[in-house]
C-alpha positions as a Markdown table, in Angstrom:
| # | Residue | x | y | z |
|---|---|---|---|---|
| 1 | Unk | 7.2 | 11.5 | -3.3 |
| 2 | Unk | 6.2 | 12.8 | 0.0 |
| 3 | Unk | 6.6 | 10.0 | 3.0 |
| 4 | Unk | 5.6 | 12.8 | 6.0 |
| 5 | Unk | 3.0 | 15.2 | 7.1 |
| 6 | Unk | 3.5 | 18.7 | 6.3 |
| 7 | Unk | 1.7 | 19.5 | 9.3 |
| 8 | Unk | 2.0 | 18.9 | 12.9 |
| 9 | Unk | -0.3 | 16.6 | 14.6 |
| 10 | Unk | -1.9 | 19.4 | 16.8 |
| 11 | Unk | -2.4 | 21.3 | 13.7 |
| 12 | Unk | -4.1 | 18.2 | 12.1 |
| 13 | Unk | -6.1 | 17.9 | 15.4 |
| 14 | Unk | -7.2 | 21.2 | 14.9 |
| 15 | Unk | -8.1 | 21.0 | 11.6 |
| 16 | Unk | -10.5 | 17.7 | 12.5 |
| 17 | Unk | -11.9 | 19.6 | 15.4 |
| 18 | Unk | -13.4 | 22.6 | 13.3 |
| 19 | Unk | -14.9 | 20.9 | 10.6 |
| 20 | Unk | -18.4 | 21.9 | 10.0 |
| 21 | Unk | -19.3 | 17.3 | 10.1 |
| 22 | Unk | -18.9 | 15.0 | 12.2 |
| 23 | Unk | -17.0 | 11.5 | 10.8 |
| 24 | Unk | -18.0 | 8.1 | 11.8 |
| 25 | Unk | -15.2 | 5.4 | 11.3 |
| 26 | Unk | -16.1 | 1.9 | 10.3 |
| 27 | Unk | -14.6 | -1.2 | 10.5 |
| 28 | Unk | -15.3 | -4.8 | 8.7 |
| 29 | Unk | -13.4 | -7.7 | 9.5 |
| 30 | Unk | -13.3 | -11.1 | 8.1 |
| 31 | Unk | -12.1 | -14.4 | 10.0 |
| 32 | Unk | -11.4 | -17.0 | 8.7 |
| 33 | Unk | -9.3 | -21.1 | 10.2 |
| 34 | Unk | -5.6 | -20.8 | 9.1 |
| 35 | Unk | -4.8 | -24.5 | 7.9 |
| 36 | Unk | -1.8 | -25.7 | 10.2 |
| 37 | Unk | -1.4 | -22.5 | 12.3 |
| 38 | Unk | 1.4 | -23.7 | 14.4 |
| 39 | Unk | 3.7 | -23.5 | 11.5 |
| 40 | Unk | 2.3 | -20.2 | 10.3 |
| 41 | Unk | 2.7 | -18.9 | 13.5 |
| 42 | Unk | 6.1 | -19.9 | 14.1 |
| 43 | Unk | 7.1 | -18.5 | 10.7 |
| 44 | Unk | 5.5 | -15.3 | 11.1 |
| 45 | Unk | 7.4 | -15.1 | 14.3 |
| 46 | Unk | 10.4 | -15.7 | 12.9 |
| 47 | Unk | 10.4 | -13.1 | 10.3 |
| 48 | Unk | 9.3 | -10.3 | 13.2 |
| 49 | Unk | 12.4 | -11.0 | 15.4 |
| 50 | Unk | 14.9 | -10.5 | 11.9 |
């Protein structure tokens, strides 16, 4: 299994760059109330400092 680019990022730039279309990137997001976000908060916290 392959985990990097086999090109370089300027070669990848070109490559975007002389494409004969032009690509439009969308987005869709969904929010939604986390029930007792204090706690949820702390743990996530918690596990991004270990």
């Amino acid at each position: 299994m392959q985990l990097h680019n086999k090109l370089s990022k300027e070669a990848l730039k070109a490559n975007l760059m002389n494409e004969p279309f032009n690509r439009i990137t969308l987005s869709f997001y969904k929010y939604f109330k986390i029930a007792g976000n204090k706690s949820w908060i702390s743990r996530v916290h918690w596990h991004q400092t270990l």
